[in-house]
Rosetta silent file (secondary structure, phi, psi, omega in degrees, C-alpha in Angstrom):
SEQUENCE: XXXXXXXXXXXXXXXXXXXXXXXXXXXXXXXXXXXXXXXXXXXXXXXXXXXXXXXXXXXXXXXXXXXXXXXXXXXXXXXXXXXXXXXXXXXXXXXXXXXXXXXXXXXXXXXXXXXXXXXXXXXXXXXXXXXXXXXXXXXXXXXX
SCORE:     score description
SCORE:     0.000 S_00000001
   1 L     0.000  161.649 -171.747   85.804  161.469  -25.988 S_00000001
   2 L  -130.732  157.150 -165.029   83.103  161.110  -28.463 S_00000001
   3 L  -108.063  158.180  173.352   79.785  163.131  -29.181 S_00000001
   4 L   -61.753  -68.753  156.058   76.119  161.600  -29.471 S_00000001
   5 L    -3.091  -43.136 -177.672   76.957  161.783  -33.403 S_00000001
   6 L    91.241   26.970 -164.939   80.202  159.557  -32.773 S_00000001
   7 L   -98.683  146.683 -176.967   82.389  162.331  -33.397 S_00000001
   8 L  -116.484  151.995 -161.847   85.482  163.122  -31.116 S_00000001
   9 L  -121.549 -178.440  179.823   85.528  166.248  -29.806 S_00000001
  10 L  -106.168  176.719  174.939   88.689  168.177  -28.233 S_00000001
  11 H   -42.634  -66.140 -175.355   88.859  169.170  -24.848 S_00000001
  12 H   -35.996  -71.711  168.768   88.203  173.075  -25.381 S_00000001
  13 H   -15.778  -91.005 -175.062   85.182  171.938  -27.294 S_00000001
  14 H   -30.594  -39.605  171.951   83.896  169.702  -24.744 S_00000001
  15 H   -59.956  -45.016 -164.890   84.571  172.568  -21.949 S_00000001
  16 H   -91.522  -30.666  146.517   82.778  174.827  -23.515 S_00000001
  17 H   -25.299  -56.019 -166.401   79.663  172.753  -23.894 S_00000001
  18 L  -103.195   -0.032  173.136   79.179  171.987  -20.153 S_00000001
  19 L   -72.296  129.378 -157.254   80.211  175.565  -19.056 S_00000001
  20 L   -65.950  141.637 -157.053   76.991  176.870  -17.330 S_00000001
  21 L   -85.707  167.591 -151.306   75.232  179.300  -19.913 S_00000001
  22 L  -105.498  115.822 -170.440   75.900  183.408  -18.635 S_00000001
  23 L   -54.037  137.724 -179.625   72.774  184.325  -16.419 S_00000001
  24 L   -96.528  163.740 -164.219   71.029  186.964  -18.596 S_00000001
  25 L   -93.584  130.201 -163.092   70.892  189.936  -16.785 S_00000001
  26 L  -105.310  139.195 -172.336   67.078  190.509  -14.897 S_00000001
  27 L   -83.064  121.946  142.721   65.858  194.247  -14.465 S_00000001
  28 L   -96.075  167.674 -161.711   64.877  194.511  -10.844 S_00000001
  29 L   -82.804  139.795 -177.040   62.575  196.905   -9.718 S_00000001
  30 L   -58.334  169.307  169.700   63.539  200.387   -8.341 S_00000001
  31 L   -37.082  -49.235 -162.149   62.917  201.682   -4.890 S_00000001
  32 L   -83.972  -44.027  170.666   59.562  203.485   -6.183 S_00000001
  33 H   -34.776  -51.020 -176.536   58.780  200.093   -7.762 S_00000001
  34 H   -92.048   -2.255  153.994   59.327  197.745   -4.334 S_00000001
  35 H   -98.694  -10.097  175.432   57.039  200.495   -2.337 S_00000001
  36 H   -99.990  -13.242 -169.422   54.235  200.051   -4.599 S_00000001
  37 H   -79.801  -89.630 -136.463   54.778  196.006   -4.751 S_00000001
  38 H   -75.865  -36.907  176.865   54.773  196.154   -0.700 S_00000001
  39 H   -54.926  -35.079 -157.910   51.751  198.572   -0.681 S_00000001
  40 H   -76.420  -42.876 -159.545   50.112  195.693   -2.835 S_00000001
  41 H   -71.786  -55.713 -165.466   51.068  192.930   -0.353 S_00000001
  42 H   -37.232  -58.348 -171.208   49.942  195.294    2.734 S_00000001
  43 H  -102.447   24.259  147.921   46.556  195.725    1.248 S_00000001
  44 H   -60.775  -47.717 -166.586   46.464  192.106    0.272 S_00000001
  45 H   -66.996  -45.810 -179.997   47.089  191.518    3.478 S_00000001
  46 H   -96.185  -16.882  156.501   43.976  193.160    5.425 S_00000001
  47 H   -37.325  -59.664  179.192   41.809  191.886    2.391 S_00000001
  48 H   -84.761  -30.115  142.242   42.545  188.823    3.391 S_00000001
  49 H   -31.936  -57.005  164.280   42.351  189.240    6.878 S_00000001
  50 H   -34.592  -69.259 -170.109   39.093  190.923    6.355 S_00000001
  51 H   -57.685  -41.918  177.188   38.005  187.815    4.154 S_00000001
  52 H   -47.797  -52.647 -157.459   39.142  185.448    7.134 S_00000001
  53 H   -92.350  -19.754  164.809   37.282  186.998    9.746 S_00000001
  54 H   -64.792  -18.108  169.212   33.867  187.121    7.714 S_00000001
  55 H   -72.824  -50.426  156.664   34.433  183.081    7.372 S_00000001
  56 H   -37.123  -70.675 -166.669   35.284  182.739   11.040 S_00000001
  57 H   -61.201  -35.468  171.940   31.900  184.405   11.885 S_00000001
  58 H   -64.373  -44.415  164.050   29.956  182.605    9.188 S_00000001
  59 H   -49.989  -39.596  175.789   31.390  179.379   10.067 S_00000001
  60 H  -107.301   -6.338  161.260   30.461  179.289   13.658 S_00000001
  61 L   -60.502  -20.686 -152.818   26.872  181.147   13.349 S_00000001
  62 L   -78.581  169.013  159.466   26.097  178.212   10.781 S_00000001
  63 L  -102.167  135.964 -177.516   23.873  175.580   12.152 S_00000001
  64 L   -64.354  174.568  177.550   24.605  172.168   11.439 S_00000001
  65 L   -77.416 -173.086 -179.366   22.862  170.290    8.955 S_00000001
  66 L  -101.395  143.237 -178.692   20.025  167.707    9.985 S_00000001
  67 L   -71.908 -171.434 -173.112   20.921  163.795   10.042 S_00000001
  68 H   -70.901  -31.646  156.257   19.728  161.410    8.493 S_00000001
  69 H   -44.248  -72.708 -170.841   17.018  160.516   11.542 S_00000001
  70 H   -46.212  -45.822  137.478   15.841  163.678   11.430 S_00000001
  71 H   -27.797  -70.110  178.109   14.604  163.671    7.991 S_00000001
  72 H   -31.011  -50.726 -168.560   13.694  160.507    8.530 S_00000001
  73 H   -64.156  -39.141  174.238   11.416  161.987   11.445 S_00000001
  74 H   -82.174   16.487 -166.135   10.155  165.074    9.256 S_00000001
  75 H  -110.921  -29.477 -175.067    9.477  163.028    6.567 S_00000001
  76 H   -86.611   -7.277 -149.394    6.989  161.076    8.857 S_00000001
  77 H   -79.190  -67.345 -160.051    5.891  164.288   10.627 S_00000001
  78 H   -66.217  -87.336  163.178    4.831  165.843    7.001 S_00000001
  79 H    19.150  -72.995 -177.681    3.005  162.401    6.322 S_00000001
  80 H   -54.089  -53.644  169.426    1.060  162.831    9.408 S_00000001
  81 H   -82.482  -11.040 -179.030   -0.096  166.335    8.588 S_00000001
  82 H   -70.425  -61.659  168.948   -0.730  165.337    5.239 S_00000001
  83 H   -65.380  -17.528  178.706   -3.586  162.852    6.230 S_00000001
  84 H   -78.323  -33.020 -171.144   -5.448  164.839    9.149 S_00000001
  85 H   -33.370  -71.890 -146.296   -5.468  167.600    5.654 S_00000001
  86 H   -69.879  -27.133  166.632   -7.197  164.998    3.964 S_00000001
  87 H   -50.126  -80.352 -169.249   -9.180  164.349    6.963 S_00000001
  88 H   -86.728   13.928 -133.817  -10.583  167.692    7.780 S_00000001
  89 L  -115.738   -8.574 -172.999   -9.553  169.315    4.318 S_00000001
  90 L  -103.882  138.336 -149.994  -13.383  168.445    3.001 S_00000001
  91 L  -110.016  146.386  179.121  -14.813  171.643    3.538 S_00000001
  92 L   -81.902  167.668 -155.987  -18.173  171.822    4.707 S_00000001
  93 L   -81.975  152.738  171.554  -20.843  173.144    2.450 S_00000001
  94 L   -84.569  140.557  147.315  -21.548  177.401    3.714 S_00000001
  95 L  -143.146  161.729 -164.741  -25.155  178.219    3.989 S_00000001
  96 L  -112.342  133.691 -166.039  -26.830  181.217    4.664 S_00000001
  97 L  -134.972  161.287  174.342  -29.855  181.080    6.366 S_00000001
  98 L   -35.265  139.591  162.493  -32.229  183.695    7.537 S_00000001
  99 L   -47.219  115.753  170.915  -31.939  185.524   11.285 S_00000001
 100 L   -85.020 -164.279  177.074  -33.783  183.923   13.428 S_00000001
 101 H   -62.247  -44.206 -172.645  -36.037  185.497   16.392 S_00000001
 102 H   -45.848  -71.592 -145.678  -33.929  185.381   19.120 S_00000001
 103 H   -73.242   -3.685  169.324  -30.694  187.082   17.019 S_00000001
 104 H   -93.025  -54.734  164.395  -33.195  189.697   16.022 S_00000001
 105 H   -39.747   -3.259 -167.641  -34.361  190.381   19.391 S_00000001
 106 H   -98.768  -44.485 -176.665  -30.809  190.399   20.827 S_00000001
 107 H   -65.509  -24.045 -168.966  -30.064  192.944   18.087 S_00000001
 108 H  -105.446   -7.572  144.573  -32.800  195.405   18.546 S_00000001
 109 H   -90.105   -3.901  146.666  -32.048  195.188   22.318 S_00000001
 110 H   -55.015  -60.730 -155.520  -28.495  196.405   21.745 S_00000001
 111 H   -70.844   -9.585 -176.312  -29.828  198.950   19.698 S_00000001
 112 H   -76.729  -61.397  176.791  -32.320  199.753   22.386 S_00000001
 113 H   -28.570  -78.991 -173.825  -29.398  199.714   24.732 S_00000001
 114 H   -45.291  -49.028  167.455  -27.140  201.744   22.540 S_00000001
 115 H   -70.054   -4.732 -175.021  -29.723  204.634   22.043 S_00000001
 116 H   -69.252  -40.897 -171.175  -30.441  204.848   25.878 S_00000001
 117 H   -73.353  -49.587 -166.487  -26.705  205.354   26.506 S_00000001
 118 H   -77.604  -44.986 -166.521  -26.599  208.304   23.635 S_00000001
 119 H   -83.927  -22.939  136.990  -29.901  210.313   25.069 S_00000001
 120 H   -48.843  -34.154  147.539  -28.449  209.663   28.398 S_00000001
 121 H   -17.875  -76.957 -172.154  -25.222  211.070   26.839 S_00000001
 122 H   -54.466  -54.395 -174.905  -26.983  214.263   25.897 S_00000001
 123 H   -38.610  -48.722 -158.495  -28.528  214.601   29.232 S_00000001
 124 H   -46.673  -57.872 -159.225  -25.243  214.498   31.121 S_00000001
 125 H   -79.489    4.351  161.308  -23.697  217.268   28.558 S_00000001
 126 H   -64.008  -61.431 -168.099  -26.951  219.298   28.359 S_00000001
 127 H   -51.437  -33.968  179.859  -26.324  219.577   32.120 S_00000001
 128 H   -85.761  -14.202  174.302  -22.469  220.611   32.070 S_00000001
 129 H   -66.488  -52.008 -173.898  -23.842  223.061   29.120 S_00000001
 130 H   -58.374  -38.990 -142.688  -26.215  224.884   31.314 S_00000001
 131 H   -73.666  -35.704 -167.537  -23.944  224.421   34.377 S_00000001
 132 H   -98.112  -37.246  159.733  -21.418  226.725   32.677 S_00000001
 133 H   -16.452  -80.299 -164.250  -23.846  229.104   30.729 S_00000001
 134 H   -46.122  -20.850 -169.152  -24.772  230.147   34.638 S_00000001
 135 H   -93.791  -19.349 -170.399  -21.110  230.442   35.725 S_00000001
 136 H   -85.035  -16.754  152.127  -20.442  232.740   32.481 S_00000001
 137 H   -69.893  -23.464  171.786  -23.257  234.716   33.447 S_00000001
 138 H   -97.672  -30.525 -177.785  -22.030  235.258   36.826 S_00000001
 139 H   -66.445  -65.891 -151.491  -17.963  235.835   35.869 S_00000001
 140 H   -64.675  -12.365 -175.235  -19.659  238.639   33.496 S_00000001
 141 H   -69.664  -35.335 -175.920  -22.140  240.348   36.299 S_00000001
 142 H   -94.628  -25.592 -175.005  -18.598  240.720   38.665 S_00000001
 143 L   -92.532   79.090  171.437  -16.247  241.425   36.141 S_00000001
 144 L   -44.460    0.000    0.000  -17.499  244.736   34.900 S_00000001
């Protein structure tokens, strides 16, 4: 037999080539090692679980998006409000203009109103004032 070189080699040789190279020897991990590895997967494990079920919930709360119509429709919608703006959007001018008679008379008969209501007001609680003076005058004449 011959080598890439063009060399002949002997048997031993040749044997010794193609013998599968000697597995180097791999540290596996102690006992205390392979409980802290499996602690790792474990709280890998409800992480991702965790992670799952917050996707789940997000995923079916979403609303789909809107098609291409629907745009379409809110695009004409927006349009629409966009021109009565410009319609009514010119603002009339403010002016201020003096009361006139009427809105003063209406006001100074509320206020007529309004004081009638207060000096009745008084009467009534003038009346429950006296009403009790007289009974407090009478508790003290029996209760000696």
């Amino acid at each position: 037999m011959s080598s890439e070189s063009g060399q002949r080699l002997s048997m031993e040789e040749l044997k010794r080539r193609n013998a599968p190279q000697s597995m180097m020897p791999q540290n596996c991990p102690s006992k205390e090692e392979w409980q802290e590895l499996f602690q790792r997967l474990d709280e890998l494990e409800r992480h991702t679980a965790a992670h799952t079920a917050l996707l789940k919930e997000v995923s079916s709360g979403r609303e789909p998006c809107p098609t291409q119509a629907q745009m379409e429709e809110l695009a004409r919608d927006m349009a629409e409000i966009q021109a009565l703006l410009r319609q009514d959007g010119k603002k009339k001018e403010f002016s201020v203009s003096p009361p006139s008679l009427r809105t003063a008379m209406s006001v100074i008969v509320w206020l007529a109103l309004i004081l009638l209501g207060t000096m009745v007001g008084m009467v009534v609680l003038q009346v429950i004032w006296s009403g009790l003076a007289a009974l407090w005058s009478v508790i003290k004449i029996l209760i000696p």
